[in-house]
N, C-alpha and C positions, 0 to 999 in steps of 0.2 A: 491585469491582476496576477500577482504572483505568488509560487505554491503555499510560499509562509503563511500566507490569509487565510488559508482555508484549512492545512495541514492539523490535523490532530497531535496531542505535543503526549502525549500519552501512548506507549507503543509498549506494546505486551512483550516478553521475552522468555525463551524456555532456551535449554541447556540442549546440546545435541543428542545426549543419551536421556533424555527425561522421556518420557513415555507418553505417545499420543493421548492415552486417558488422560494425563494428570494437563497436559495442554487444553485438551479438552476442556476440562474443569476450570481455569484462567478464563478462558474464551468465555465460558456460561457466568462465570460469579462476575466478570467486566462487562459481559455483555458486547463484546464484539468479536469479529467473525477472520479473527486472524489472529499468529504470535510469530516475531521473527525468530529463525532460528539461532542459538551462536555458538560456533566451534572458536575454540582456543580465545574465548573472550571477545570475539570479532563478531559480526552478523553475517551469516554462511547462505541464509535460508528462509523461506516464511511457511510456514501452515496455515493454509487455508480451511474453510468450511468444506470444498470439494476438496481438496488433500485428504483431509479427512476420509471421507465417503471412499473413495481411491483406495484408501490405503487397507480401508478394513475387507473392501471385496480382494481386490489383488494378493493381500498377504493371508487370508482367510488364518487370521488370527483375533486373539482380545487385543485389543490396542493399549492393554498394559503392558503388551508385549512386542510391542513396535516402536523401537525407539522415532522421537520428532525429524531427526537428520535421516531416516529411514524414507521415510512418507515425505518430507519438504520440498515446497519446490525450487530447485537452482539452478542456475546460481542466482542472489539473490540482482534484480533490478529494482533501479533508486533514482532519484532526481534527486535535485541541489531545490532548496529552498528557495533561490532566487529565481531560479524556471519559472516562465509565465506557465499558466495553469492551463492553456491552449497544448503546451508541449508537452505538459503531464498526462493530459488528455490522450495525446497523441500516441506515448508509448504506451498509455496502458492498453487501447487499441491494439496498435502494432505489436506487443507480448499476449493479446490476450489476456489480462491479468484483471483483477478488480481491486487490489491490495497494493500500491506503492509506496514503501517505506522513504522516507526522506532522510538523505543524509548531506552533511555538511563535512565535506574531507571525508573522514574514516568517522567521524560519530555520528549516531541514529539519532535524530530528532524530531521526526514527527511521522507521522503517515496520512496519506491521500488514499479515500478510496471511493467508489463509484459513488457512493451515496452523498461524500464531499462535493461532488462535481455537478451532482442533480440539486443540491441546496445551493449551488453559487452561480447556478444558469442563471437568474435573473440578472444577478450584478454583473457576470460577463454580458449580458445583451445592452445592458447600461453602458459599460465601456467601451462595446464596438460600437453601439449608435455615435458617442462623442467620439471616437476616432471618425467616421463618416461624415460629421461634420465638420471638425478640425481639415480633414481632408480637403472637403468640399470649399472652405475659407482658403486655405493656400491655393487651391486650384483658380478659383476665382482674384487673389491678392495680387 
């Protein structure tokens, strides 16, 4: 299975100087729990739900007064839409992360996040049992 399948094609975006509040606000009115960051028009960065939380004890400010590229975390990491979803798996693991933006070259196309991964368990167990078997026919062939 690969990440396209599951990838969310909708990905929130805030400006580097836009102000955690007003991300904030995106994140609640979409109802999801991330916005990537982007400097000079590029994606630099992601806010998280615990960015958030982070940013407001560590700067002990209003988070109207915290820019997003303040609090973000970077730099940002991305898989290819062609990555099996075993590898996406993998890095978000290996970064720690629950937020993987997907990008294709230089453009943002979708994002993968844990909860992607816990709805598409079943159909990855579907595909490794038919690799297990596919297996098991060559081995026997």
């Amino acid at each position: 299975m690969r990440v396209r399948e599951i990838m969310s094609t909708g990905v929130l975006a805030a400006a580097a100087d836009d102000s955690v509040r007003d991300a904030v606000g995106q994140m609640l009115d979409e109802g999801t729990g991330s916005v990537v960051v982007e400097k000079d028009g590029n994606p630099a960065g992601i806010l998280t739900k615990v960015d958030v939380m982070q940013a407001g004890h560590e700067h002990d400010r209003p988070l109207s007064e915290i820019p997003v590229y303040a609090a973000a975390t970077r730099p940002l990491i991305t898989v290819e839409p062609s990555a099996t979803v075993s590898a996406a798996a993998a890095r978000m693991f290996d970064y720690g992360i629950h937020h993987l933006p997907v990008a294709d070259g230089l453009d943002l196309v979708g994002i993968v996040t844990a909860t992607d991964l816990l709805e598409a368990q079943d159909d990855l167990l579907v595909e490794a049992r038919g690799t297990d078997e596919r297996r098991d026919e060559w081995d026997s062939g």
